[in-house]
ZADO-1210 file (C-alpha; in nm, 4 decimals, padded with zeros to 6 digits):
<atoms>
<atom x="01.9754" y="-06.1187" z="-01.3943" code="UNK" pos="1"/>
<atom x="02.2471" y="-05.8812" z="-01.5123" code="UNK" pos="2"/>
<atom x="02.1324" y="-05.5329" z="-01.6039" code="UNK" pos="3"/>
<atom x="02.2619" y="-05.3754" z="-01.9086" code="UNK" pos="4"/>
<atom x="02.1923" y="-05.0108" z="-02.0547" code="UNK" pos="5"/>
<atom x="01.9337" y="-05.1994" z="-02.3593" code="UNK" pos="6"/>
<atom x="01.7001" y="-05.3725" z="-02.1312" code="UNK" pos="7"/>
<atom x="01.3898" y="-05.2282" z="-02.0145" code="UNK" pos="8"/>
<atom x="01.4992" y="-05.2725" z="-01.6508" code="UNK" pos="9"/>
<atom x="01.7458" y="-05.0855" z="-01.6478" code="UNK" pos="10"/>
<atom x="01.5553" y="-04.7605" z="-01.8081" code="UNK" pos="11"/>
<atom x="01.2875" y="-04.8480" z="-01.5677" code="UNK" pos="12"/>
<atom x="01.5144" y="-04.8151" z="-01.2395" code="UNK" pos="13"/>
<atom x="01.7333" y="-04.5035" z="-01.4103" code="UNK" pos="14"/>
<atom x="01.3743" y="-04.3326" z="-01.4636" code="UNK" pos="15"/>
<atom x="01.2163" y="-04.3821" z="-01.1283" code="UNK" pos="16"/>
<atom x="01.5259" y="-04.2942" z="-00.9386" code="UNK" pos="17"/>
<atom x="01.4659" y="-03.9797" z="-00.7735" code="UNK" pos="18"/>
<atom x="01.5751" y="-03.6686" z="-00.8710" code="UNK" pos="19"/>
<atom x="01.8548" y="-03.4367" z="-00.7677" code="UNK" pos="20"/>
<atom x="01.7162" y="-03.0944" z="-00.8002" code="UNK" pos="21"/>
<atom x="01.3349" y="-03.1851" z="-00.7415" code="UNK" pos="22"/>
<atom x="01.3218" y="-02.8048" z="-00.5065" code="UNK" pos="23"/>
<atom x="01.4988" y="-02.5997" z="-00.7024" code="UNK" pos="24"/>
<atom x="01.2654" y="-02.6009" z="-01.0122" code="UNK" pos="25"/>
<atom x="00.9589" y="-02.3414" z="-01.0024" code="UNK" pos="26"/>
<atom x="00.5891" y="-02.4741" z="-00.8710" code="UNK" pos="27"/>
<atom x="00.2951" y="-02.4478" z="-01.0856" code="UNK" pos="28"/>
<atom x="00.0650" y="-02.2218" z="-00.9167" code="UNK" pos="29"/>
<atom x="-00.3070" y="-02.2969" z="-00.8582" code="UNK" pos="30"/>
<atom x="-00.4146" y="-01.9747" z="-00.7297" code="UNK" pos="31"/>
<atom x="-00.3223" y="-01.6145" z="-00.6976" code="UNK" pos="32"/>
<atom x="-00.2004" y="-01.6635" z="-00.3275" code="UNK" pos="33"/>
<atom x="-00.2380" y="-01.4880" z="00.0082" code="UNK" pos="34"/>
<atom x="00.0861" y="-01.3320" z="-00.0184" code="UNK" pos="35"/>
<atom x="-00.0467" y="-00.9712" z="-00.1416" code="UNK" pos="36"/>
<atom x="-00.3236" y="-00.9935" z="00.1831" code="UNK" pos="37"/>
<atom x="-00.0116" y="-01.1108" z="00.3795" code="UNK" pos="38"/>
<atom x="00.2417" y="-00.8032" z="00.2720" code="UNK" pos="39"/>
<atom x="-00.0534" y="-00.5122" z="00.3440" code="UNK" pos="40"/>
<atom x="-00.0191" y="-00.6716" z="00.7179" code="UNK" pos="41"/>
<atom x="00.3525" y="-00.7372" z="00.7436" code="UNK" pos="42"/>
<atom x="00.6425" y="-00.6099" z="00.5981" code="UNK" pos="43"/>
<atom x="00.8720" y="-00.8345" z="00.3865" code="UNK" pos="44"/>
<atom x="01.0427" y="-01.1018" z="00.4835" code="UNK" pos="45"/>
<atom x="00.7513" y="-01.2224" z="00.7401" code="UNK" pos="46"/>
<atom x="00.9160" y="-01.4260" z="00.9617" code="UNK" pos="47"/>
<atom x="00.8331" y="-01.7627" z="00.9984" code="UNK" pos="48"/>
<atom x="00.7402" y="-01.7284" z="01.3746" code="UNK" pos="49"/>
<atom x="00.4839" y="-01.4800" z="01.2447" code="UNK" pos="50"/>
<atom x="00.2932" y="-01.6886" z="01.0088" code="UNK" pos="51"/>
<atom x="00.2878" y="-01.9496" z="01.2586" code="UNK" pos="52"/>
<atom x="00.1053" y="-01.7132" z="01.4740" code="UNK" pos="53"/>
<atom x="-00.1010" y="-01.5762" z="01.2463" code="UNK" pos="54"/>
<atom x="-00.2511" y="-01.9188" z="01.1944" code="UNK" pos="55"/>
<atom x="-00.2572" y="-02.0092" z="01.5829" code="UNK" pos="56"/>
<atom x="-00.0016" y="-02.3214" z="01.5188" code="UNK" pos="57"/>
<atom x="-00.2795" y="-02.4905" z="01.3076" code="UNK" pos="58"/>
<atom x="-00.0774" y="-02.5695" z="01.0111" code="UNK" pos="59"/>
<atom x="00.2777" y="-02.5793" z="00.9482" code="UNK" pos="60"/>
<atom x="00.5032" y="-02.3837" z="00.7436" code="UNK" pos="61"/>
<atom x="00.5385" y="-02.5562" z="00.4844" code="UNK" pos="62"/>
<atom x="00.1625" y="-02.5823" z="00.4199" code="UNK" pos="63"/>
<atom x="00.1291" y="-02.2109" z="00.5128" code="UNK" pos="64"/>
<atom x="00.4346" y="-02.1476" z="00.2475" code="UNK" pos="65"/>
<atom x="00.2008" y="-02.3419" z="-00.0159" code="UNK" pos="66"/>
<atom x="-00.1175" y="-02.1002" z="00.0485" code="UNK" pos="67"/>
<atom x="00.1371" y="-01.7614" z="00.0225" code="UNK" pos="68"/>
<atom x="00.2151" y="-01.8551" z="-00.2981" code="UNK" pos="69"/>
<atom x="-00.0515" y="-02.0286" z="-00.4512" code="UNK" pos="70"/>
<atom x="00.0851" y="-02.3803" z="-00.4901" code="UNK" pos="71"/>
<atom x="-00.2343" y="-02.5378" z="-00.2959" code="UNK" pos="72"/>
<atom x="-00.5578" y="-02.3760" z="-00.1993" code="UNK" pos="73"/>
<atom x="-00.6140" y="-02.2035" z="00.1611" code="UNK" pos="74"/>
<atom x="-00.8620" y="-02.3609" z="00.3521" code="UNK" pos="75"/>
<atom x="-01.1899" y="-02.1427" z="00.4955" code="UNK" pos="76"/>
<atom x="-01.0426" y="-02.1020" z="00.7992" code="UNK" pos="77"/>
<atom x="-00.6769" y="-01.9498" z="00.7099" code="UNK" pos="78"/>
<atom x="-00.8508" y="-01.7195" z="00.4384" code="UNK" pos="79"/>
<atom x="-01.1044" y="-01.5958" z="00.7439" code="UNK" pos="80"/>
<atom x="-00.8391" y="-01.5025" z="00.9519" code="UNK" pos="81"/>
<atom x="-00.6332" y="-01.3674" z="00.6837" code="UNK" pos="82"/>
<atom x="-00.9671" y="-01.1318" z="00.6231" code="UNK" pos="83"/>
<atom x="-01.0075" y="-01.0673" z="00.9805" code="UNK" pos="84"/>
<atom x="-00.6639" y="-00.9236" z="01.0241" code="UNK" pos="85"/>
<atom x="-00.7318" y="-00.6815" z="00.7137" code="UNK" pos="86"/>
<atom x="-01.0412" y="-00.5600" z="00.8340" code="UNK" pos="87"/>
<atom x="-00.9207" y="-00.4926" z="01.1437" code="UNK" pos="88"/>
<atom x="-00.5883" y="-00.2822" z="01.0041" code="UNK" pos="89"/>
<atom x="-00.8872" y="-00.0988" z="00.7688" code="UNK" pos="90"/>
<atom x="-01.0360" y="-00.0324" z="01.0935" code="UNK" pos="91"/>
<atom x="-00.7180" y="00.1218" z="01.2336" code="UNK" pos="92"/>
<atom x="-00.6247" y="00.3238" z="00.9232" code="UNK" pos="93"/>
<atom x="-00.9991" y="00.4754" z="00.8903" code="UNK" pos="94"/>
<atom x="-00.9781" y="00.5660" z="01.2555" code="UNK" pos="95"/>
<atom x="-00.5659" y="00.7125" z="01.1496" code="UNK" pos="96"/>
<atom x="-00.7656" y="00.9015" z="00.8702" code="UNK" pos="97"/>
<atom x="-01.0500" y="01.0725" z="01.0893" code="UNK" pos="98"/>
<atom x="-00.8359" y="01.1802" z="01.3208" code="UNK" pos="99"/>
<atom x="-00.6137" y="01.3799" z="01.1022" code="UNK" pos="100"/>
<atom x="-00.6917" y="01.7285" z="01.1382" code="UNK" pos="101"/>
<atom x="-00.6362" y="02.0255" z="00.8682" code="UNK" pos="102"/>
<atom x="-00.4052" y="02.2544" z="00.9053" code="UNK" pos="103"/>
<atom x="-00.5014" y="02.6114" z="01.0682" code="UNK" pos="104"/>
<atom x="-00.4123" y="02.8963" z="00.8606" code="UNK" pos="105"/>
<atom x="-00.0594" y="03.0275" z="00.9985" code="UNK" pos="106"/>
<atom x="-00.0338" y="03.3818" z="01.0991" code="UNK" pos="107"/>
<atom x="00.1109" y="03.5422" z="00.7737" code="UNK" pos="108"/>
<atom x="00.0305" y="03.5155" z="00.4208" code="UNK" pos="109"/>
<atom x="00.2039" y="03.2146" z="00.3014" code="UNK" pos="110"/>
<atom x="00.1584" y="03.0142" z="-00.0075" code="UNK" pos="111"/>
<atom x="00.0236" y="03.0494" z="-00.3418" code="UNK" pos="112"/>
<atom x="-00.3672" y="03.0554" z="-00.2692" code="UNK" pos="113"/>
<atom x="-00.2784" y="03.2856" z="00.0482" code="UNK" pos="114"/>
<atom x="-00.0340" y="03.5265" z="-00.1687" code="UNK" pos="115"/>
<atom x="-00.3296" y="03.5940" z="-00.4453" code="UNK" pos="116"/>
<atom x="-00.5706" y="03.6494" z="-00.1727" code="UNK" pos="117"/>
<atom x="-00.3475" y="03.9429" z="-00.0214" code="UNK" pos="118"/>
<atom x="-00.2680" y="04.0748" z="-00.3676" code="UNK" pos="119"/>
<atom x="-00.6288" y="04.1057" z="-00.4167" code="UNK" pos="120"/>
<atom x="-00.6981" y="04.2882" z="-00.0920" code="UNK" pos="121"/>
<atom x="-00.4329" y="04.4905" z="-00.1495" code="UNK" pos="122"/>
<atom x="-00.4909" y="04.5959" z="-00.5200" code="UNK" pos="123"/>
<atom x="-00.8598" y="04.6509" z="-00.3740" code="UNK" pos="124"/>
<atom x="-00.7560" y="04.8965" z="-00.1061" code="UNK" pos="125"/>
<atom x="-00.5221" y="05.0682" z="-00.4030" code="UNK" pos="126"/>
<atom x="-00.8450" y="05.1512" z="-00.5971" code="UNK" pos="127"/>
<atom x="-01.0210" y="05.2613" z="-00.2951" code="UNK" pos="128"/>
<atom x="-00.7287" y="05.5116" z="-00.2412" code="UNK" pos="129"/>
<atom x="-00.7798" y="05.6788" z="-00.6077" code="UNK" pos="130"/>
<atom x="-01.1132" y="05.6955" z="-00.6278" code="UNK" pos="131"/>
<atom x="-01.1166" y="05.8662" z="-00.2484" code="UNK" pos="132"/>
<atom x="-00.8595" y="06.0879" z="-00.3731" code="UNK" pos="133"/>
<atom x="-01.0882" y="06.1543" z="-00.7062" code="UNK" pos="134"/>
<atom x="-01.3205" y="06.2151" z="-00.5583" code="UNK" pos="135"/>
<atom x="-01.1294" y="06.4937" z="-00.2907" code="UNK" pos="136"/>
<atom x="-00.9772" y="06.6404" z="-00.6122" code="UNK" pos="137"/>
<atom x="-01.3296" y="06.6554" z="-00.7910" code="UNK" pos="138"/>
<atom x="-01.5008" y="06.8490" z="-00.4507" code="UNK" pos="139"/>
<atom x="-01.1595" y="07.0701" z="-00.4244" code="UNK" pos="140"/>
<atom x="-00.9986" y="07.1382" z="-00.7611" code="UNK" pos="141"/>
<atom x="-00.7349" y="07.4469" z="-00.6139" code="UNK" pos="142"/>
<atom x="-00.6063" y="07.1722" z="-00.3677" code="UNK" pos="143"/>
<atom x="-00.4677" y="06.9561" z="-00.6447" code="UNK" pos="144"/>
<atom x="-00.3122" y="07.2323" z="-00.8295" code="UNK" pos="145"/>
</atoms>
């Protein structure tokens, strides 16, 4: 049987042939991904040793690959690890928080909140001076003359 560009063969076996460039076009995502859970734990690129680890070996990379980006669904047990690794770096950056300390005031007057405060004290220590001195003058005119 000879195969010739008309018969319906021949567009059969030029249509199921595979393709070239099957990778290179974009997936159509399912899901959202756990890629944003994944970058608040790691920084970007994750290595691929990491995610392996991450997932204790149970699935390969490829499958782990599909979850990140949302081409196929995480199973249960992949999305409860991926939550027990976030609560645990919550943990760590509540316990960061709590242990920050604020600042003790330094020695001098510094800053904008600490330079009104000292203006005020000293504009209040001004008046205190006149009216003490008002009130010499008023008890002792002669000395002011």
């Amino acid at each position: 049987m000879e195969l010739n560009a008309e018969s319906e063969f021949a567009s059969h076996k030029r249509a199921s042939r595979p393709r070239k460039h099957n990778d290179s076009l974009p997936r159509r995502k399912k899901t959202e991904g756990i890629d944003p859970a994944l970058r608040q734990l790691y920084q970007v690129p994750i290595p691929r040793q990491t995610l392996l680890e991450l997932f204790e070996h149970r699935a390969p990379y490829g499958a782990i690959n599909a979850w990140r980006f949302g081409w196929r669904d995480a199973p249960d047990w992949a999305l409860e690890i991926v939550k027990r690794k976030l609560c645990a770096r919550i943990t760590e950056l509540e316990r960061a928080a709590v242990a920050l300390k604020p600042r003790k005031k330094p020695h001098g007057w510094r800053g904008k909140q600490n330079l009104s405060e000292w203006r005020a004290k000293q504009a209040e220590e001004r008046e205190k001076k006149r009216a003490s001195e008002l009130l010499a003058l008023e008890r002792d005119p002669e000395k002011g003359a």
